[in-house]
DSSP file (Angstrom, degrees, kcal/mol; ACC not computed):
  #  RESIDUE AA STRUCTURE BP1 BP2  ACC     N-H-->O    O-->H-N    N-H-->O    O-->H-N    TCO  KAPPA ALPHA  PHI   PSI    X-CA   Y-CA   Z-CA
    1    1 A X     >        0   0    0      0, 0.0     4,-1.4     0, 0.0     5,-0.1   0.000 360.0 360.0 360.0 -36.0   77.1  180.7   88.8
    2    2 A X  H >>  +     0   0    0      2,-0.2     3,-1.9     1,-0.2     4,-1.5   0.984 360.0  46.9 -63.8 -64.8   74.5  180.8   85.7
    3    3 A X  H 3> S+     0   0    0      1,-0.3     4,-1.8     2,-0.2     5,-0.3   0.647 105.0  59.6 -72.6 -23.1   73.6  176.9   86.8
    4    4 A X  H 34 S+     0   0    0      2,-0.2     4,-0.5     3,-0.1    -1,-0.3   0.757 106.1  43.9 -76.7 -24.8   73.3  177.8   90.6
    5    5 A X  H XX>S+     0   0    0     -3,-1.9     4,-4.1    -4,-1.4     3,-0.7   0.905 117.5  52.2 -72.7 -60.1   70.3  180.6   90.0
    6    6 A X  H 3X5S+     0   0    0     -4,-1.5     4,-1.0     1,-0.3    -2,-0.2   0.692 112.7  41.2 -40.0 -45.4   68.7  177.7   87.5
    7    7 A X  H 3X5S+     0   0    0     -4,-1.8     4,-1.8     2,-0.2    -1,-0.3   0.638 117.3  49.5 -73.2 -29.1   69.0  175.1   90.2
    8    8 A X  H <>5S+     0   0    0     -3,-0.7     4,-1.7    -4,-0.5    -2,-0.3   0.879 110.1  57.9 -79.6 -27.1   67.7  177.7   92.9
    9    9 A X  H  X5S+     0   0    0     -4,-4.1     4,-1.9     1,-0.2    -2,-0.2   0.924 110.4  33.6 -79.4 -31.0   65.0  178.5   90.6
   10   10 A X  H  X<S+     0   0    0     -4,-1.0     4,-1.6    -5,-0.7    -1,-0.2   0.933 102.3  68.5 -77.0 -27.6   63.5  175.5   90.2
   11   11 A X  H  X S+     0   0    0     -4,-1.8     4,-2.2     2,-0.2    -1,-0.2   0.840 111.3  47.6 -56.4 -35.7   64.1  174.2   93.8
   12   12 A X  H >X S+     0   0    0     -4,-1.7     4,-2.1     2,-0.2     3,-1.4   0.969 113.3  55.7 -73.0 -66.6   61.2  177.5   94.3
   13   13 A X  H 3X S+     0   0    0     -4,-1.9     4,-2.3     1,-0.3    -2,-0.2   0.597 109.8  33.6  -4.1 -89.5   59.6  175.9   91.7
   14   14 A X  H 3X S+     0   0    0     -4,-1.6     4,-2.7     1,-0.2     5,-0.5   0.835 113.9  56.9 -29.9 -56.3   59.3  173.1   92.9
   15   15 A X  H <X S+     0   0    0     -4,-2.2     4,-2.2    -3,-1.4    -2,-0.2   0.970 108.9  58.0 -66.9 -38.1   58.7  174.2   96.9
   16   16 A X  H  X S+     0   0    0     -4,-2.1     4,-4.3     1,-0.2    -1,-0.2   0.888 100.5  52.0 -35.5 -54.5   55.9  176.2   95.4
   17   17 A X  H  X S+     0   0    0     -4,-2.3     4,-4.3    -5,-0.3     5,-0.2   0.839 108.1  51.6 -42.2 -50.5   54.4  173.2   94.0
   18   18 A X  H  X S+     0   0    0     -4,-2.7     4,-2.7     2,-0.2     5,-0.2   0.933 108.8  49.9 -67.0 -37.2   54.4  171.4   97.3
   19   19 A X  H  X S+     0   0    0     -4,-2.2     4,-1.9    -5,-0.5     5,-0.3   0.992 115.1  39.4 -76.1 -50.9   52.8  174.0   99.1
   20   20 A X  H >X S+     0   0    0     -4,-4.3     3,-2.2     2,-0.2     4,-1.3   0.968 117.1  53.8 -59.9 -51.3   49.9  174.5   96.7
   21   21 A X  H >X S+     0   0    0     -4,-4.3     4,-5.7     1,-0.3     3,-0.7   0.892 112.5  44.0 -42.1 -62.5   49.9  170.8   96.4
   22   22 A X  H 3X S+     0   0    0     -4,-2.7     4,-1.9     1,-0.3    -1,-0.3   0.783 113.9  48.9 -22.6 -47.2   49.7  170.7  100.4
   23   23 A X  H <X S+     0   0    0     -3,-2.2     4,-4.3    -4,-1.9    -1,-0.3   0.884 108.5  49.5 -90.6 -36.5   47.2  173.2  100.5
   24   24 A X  H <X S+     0   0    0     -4,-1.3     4,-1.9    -3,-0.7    -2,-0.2   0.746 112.9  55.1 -90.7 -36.2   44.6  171.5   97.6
   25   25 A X  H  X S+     0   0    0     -4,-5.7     4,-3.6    -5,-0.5     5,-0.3   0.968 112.1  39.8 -69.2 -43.9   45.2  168.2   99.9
   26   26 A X  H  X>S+     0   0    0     -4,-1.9     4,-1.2     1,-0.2     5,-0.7   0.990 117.2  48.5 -54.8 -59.3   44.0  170.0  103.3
   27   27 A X  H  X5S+     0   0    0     -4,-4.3     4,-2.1    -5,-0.2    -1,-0.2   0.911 114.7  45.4 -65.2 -12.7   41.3  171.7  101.4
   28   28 A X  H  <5S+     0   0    0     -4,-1.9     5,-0.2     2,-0.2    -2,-0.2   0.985 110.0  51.8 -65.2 -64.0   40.3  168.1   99.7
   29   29 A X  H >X5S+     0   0    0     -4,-3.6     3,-2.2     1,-0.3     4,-2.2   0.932 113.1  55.5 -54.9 -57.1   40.4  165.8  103.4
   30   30 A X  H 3X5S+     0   0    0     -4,-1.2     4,-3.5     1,-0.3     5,-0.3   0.948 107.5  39.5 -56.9 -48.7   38.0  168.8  104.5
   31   31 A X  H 3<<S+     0   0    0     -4,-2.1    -1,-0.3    -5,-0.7    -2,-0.2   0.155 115.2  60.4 -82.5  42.7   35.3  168.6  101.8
   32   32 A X  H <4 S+     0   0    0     -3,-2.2     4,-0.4    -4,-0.2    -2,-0.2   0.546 108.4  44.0 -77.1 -58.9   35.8  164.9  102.3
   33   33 A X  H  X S+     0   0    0     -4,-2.2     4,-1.7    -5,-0.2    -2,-0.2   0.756 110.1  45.0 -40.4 -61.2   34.9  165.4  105.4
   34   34 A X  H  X S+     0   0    0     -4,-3.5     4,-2.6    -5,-0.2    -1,-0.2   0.755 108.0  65.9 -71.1 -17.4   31.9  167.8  105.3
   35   35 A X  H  > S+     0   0    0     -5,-0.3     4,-1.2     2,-0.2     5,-0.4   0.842 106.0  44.9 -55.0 -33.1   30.7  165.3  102.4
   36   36 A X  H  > S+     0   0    0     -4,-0.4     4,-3.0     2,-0.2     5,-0.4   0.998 109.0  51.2 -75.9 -47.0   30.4  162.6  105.2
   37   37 A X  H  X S+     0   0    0     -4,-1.7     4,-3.6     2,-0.2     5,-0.3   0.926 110.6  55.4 -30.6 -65.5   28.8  164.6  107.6
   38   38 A X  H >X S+     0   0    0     -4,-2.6     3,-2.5     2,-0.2     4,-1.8   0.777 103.7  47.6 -20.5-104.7   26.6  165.3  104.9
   39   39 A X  H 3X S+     0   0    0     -4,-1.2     4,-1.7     1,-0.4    -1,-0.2   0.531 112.4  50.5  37.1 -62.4   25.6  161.9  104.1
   40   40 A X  H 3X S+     0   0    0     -4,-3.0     4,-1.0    -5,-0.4    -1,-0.4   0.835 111.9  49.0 -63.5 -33.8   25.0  161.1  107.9
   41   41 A X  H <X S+     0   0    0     -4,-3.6     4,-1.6    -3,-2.5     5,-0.4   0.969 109.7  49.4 -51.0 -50.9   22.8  164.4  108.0
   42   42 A X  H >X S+     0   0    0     -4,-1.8     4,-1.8    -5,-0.3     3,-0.7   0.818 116.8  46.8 -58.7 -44.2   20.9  163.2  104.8
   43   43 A X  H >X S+     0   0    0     -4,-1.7     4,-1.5     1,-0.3     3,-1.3   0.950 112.4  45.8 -47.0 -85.1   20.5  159.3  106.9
   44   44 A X  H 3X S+     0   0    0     -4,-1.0     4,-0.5     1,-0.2    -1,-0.3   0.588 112.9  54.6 -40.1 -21.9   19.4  160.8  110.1
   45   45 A X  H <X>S+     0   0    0     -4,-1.6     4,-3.3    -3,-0.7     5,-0.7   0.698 112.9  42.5 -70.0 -55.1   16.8  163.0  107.6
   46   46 A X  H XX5S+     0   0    0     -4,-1.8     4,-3.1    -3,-1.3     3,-2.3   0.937 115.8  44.5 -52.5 -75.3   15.4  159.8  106.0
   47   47 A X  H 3X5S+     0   0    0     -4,-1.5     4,-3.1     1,-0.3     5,-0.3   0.840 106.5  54.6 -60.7 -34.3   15.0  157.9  108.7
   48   48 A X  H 3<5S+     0   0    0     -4,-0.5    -1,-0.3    -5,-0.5     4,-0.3   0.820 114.1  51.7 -74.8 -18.3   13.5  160.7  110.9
   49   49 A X  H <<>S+     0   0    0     -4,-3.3     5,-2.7    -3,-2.3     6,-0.3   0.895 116.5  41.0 -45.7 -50.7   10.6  160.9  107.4
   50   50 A X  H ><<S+     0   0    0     -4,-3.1     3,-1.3    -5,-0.7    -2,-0.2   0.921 113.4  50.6 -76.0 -37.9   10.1  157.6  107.6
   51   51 A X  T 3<5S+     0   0    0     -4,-3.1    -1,-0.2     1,-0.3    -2,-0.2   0.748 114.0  40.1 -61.3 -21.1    9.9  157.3  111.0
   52   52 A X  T 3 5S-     0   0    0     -5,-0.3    -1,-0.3    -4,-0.3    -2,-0.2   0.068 116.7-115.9-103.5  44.8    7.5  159.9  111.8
   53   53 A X  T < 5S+     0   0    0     -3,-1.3    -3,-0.2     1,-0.2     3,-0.1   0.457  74.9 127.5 -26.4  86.0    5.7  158.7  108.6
   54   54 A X      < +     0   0    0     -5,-2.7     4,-0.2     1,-0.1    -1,-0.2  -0.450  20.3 122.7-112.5  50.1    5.9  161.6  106.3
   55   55 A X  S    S+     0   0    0     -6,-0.3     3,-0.2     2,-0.2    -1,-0.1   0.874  80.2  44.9 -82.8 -41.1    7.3  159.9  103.2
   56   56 A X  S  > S+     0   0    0      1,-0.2     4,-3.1     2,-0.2     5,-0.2   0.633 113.7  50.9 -72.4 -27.6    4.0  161.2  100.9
   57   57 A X  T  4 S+     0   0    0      1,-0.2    -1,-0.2     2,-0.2    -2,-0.2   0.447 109.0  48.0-108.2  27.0    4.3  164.1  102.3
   58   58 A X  T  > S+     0   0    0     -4,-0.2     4,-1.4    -3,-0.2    -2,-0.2   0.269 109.0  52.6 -81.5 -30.9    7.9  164.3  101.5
   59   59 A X  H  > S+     0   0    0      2,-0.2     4,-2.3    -5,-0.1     5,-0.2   0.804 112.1  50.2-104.5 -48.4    7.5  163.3   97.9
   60   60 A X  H  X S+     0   0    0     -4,-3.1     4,-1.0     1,-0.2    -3,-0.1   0.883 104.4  53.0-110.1  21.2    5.1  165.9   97.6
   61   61 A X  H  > S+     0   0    0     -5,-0.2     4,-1.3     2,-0.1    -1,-0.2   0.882 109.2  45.1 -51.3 -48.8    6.8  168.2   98.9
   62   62 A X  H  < S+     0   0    0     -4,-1.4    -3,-0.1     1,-0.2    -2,-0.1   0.650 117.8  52.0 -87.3  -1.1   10.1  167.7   96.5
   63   63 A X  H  < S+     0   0    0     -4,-2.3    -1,-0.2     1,-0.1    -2,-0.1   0.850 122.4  24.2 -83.9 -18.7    7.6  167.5   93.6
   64   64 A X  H  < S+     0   0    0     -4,-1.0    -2,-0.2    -5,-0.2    -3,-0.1   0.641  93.5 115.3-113.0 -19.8    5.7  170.4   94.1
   65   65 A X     <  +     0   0    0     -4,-1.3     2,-0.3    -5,-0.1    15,-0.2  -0.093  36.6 177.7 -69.2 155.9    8.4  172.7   96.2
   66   66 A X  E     -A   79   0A   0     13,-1.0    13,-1.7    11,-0.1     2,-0.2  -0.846  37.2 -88.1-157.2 150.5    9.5  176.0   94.3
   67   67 A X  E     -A   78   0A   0     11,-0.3     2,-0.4    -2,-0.3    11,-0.2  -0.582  42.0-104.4 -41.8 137.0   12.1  178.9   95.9
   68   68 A X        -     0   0    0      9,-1.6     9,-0.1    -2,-0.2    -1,-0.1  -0.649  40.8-177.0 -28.3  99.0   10.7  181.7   98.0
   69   69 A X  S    S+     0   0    0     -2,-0.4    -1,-0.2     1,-0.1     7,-0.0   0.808  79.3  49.5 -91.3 -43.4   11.1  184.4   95.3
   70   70 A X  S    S+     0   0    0     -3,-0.1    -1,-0.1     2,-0.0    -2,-0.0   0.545  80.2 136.9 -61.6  -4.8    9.9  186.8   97.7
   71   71 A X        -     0   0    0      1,-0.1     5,-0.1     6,-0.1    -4,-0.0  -0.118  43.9-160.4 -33.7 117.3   11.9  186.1  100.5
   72   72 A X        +     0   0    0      3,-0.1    -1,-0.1     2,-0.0     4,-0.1   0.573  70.0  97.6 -69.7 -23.4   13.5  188.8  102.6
   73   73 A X  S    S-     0   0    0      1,-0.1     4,-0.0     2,-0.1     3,-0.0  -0.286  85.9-122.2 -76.1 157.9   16.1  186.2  104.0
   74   74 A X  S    S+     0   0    0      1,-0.1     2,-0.4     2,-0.0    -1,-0.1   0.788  96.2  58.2 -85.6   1.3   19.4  186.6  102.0
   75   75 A X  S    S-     0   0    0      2,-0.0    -2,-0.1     0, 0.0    -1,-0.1  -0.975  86.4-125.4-123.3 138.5   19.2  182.9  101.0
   76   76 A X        -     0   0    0     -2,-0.4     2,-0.3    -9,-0.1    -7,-0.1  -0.279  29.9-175.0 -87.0 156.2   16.3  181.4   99.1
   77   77 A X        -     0   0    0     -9,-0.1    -9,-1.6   -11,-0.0     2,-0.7  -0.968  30.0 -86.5-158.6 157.5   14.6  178.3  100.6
   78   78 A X  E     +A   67   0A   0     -2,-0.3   -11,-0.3   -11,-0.2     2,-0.2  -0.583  46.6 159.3 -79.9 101.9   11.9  175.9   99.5
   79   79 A X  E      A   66   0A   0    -13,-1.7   -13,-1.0    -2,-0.7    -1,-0.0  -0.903 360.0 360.0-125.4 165.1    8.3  176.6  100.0
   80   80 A X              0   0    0     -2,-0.2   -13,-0.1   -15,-0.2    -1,-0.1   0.559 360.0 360.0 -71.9 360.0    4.8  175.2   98.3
């Protein structure tokens, strides 16, 4: 009887495992995901600098660019 809770306890054990494992794979294939997306934004962002040829004023933009400490919005965003 003793060895049948020991073997039921670990079988939860175990089934626990699987589900957070399970759960840690979904939430990985999803930031996998929004990383690619990403990555395609950030292209289509390049190319649309370079095409409308702002690249200098791109560069100084990320040299010079600071947060909005004043900002009313509830997230801070980049201005000169």
């Amino acid at each position: 009887m003793a060895k049948n809770k020991k073997v039921i306890k670990e079988q939860k054990k175990y089934q626990n495992l699987q589900e957070r494992y399970e759960e840690m794979n979904d939430f990985l294939l999803d930031l996998i995901e929004e990383h690619k997306r990403a990555e395609e934004d950030l292209k289509y962002l390049k190319d649309f600098v370079h095409y409308k040829r702002m690249d200098e004023e791109f560069s100084y933009f990320r040299e010079h660019a600071h947060e909005d400490e004043n900002s009313e919005l509830p997230f801070p965003y980049l201005v000169l």
